[in-house]
C-alpha positions in Angstrom: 27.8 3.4 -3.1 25.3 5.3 -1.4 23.2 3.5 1.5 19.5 3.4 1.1 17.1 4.4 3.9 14.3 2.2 4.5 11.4 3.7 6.7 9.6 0.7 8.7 6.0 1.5 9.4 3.9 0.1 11.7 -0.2 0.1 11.2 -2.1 -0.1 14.8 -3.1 -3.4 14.8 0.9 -4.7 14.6 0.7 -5.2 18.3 -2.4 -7.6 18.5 -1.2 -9.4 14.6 -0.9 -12.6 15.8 -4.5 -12.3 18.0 -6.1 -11.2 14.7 -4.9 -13.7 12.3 -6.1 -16.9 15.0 -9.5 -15.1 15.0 -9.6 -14.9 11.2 -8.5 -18.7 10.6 -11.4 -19.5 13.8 -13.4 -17.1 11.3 -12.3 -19.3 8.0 -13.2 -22.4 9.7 -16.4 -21.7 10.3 -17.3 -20.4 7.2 -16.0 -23.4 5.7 -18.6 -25.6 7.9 -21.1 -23.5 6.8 -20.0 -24.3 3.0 -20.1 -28.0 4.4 -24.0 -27.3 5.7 -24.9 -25.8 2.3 -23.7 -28.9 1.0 -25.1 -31.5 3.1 -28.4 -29.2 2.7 -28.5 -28.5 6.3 -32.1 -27.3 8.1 -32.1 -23.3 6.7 -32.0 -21.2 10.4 -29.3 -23.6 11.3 -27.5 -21.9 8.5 -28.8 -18.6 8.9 -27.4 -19.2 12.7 -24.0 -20.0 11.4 -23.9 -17.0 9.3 -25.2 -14.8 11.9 -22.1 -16.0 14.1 -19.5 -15.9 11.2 -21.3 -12.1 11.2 -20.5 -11.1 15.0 -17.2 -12.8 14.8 -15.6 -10.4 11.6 -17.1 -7.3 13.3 -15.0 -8.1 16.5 -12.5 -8.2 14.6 -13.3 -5.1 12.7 -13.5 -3.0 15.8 -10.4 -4.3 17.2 -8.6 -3.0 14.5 -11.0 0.3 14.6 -9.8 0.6 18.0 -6.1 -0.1 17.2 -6.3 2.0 14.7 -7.5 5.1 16.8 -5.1 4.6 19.7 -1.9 4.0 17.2 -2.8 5.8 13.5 -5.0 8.7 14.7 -3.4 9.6 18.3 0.2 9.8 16.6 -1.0 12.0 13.9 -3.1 14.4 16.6 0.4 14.4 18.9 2.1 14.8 15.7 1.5 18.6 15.9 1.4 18.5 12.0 -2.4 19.9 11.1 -2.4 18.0 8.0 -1.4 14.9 8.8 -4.3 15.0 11.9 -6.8 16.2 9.6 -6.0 13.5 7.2 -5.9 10.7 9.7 -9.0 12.5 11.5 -10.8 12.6 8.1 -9.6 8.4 7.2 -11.2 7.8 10.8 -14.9 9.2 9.7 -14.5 7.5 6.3 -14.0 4.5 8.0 -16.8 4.5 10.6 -19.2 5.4 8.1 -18.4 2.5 6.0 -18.9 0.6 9.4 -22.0 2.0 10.1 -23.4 1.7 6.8 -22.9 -2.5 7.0 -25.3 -2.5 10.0 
C-alpha cells in the first residue's frame, strides 16, 4: 500500500494563535455587553463608546495578523526565489490592505 504524503502548512499568525484567539473571546465579551446595553436600553454614546472600543480592539487584531502575515506569508514567497509565487503573495498583500483601508 502506498504511503500518502501530507504537507502541513503553517499561515503567519500560527505563532501568536493562542494571543489571537484570548483577544477575540475579550472581543466576544464585549460585544456581548454591548448586546446586554442594547437591551437594558443603555444611554446611546455609552453605546456608541462600547462599539467604538469593540472597533479598535478587532483592528489590533487585524494588523497583528497583517503583520504576521508579511513577516511569514510574504517574506517566504520573496526568499522563495520563485517570481510567481512572490508576485502572487505580493499581489494577496495589496488586496488585503486595500480592503483594510477601505474600512477606515
Amino acid at each position: 500500500m502506498a504511503s500518502v504524503e501530507t504537507t502541513t502548512h503553517t499561515h503567519g499568525y500560527a505563532a501568536d494563535k493562542e494571543l489571537l484567539r484570548k483577544r477575540l473571546a475579550r472581543i466576544e465579551g464585549q460585544v456581548r455587553g454591548i448586546a446586554r446595553m442594547i437591551e437594558e436600553d443603555r444611554y446611546c454614546i455609552d453605546v456608541l463608546t462600547q462599539l467604538a472600543a469593540v472597533d479598535t480592539a478587532l483592528e489590533a487584531v487585524a494588523l497583528k495578523v497583517l503583520e504576521d502575515h508579511v513577516q511569514h506569508c510574504v517574506a517566504g514567497a520573496l526568499a522563495s526565489g520563485d517570481p510567481a509565487q512572490a508576485r502572487e503573495k505580493s499581489e494577496e498583500l495589496l488586496t488585503a490592505v486595500q480592503r483594510f483601508a477601505r474600512t477606515r
